[in-house]
Legacy VTK file of the C-alpha trace (Angstrom):
# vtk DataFile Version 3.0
C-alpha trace
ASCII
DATASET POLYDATA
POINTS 176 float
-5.991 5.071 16.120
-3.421 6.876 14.214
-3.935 10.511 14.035
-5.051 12.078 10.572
-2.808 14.220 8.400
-3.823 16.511 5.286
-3.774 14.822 2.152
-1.266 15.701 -0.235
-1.454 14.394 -3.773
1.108 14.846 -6.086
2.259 14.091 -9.687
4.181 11.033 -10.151
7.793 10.444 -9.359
9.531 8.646 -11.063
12.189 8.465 -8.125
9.853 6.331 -6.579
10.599 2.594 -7.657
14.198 3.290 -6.956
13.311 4.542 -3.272
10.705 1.677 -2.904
13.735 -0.731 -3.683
15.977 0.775 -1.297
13.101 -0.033 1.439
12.716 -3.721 0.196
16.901 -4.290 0.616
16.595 -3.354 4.086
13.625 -5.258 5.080
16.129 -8.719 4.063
16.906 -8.560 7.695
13.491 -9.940 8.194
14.533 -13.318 6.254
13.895 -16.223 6.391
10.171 -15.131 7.676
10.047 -12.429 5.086
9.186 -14.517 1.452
8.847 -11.745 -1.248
7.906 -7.880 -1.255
6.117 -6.351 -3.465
5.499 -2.204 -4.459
1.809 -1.500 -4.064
-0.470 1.537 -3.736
-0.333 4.141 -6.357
3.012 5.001 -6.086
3.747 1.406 -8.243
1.434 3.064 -10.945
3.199 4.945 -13.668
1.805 8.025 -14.080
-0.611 7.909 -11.501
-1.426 10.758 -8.973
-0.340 9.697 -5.633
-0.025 10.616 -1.495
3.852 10.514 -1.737
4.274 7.068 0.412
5.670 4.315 -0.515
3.589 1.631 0.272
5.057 -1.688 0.479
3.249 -5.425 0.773
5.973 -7.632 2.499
4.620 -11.320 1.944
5.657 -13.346 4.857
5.427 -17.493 5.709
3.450 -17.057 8.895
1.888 -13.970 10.864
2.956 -15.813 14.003
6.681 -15.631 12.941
6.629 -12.157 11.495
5.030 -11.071 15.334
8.483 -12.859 16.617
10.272 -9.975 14.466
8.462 -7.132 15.751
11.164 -5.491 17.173
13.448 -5.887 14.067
10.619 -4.087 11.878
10.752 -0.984 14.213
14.802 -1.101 14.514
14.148 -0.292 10.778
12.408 3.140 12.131
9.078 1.499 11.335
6.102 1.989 13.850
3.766 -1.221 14.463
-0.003 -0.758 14.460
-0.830 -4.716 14.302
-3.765 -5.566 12.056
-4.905 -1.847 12.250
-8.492 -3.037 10.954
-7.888 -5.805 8.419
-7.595 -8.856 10.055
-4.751 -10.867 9.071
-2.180 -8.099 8.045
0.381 -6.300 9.859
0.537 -2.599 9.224
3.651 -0.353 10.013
4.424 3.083 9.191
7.600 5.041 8.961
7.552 9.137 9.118
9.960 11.600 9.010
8.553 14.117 11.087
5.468 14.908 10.714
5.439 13.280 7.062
4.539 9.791 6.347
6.999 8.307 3.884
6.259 4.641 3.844
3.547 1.964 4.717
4.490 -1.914 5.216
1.191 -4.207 4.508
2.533 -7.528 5.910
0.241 -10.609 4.671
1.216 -14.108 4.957
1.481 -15.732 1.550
-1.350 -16.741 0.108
-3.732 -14.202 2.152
-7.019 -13.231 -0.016
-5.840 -9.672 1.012
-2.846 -9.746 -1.209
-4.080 -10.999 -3.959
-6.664 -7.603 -4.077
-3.807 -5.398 -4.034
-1.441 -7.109 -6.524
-4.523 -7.268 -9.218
-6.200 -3.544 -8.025
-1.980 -2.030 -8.991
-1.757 -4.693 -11.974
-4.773 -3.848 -12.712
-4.564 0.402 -13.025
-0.806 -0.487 -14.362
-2.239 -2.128 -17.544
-5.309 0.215 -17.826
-4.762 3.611 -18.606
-8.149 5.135 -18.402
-8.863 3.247 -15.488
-5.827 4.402 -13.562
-7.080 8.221 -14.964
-10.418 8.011 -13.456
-8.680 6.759 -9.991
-6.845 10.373 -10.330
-10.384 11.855 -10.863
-11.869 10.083 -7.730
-8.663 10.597 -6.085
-8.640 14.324 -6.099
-12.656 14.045 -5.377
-11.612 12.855 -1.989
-8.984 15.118 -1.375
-11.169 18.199 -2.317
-13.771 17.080 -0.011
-11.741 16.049 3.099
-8.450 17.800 2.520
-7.363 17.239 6.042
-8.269 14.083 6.776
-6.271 11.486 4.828
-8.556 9.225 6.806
-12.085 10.381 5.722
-9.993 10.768 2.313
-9.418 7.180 2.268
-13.283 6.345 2.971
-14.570 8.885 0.482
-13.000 6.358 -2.598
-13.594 3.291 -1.115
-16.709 2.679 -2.943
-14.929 3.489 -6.218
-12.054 1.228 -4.979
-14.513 -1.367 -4.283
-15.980 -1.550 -7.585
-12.976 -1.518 -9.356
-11.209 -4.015 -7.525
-14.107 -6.656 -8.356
-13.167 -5.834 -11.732
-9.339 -6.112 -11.065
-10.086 -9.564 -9.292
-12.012 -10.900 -12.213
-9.622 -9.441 -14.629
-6.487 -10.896 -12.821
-7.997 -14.310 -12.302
-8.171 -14.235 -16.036
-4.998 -13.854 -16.556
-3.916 -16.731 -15.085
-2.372 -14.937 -12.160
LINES 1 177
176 0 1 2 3 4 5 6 7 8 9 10 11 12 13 14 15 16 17 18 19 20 21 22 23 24 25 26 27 28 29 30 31 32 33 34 35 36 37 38 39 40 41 42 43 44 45 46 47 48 49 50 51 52 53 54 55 56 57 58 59 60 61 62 63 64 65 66 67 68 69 70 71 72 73 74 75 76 77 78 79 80 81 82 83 84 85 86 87 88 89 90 91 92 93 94 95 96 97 98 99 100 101 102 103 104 105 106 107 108 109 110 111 112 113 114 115 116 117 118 119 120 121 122 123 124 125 126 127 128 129 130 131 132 133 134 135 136 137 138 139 140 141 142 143 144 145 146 147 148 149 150 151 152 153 154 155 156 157 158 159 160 161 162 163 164 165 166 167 168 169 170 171 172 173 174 175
């Protein structure tokens, strides 16, 4: 279990793409395993109050491969946490002392799991109001569990939840 840290939120950056990008050149080392990455979490959302860490979703062929590369993923200063409570992802984080900068969400392509997350940030990137009540729930959970980024987490899942369904449906729609 990784140890909780305050939660921070800040305005948006818009440094944050570029440093995102920098992240996803380095993880090439991981190819061919590695197919695509993608910019998720709410630092891909213009605008949009965020914990500043860039959160990645590295799409891979296989879990069974990407395991193989373990050791290249934390040569990149990334620590491995495996599944870390979702079955069939890979989670790694990187921190600079005692500050988390980044978060890898490996899925194999294809994985129901990244589907949610590319429609939940397509989703908030294309609705405005949406993505403004996030910020609202958002700094909900930080007010009531503002040193816990764990218990932060939990306090907006239900709002998450909901909204996601929608996201799903919405993104289905489109043909996605």
């Amino acid at each position: 279990m990784l140890r909780p840290f305050p939660v921070r939120l800040v305005d948006y950056d818009p440094d944050w793409p570029r440093q995102a990008q920098e992240r996803i050149a380095r993880l090439r080392v991981l190819e061919p395993v590695l197919v695509a990455v993608h910019h998720i979490g709410s630092t891909a959302v213009p605008g949009l109050i965020a914990k500043p860490i860039i959160d990645l979703m590295p799409l891979v062929g296989d879990l069974a491969s990407l395991d193989l590369e373990r050791g290249q993923v934390e040569a990149l200063g990334y620590a491995w946490h495996g599944e870390y409570g979702i079955p069939g992802r890979r989670y790694c984080t990187a921190d600079i002392g005692n500050r988390r900068v980044a978060q890898l969400h490996f899925f194999a392509m294809g994985d129901p799991g990244a589907k949610r997350h590319l429609a939940f940030r397509d989703y908030l990137r294309a609705h405005p109001g949406i993505a403004a009540a996030y910020a609202a729930e958002k700094r909900r959970a930080r007010d009531m569990h503002p040193g816990d980024h764990q218990a932060y987490g939990g306090e907006k899942q239900a709002w998450i939840n909901r909204v996601e369904a929608e996201a799903l449906a919405w993104y289905g729609n489109r043909g996605a």
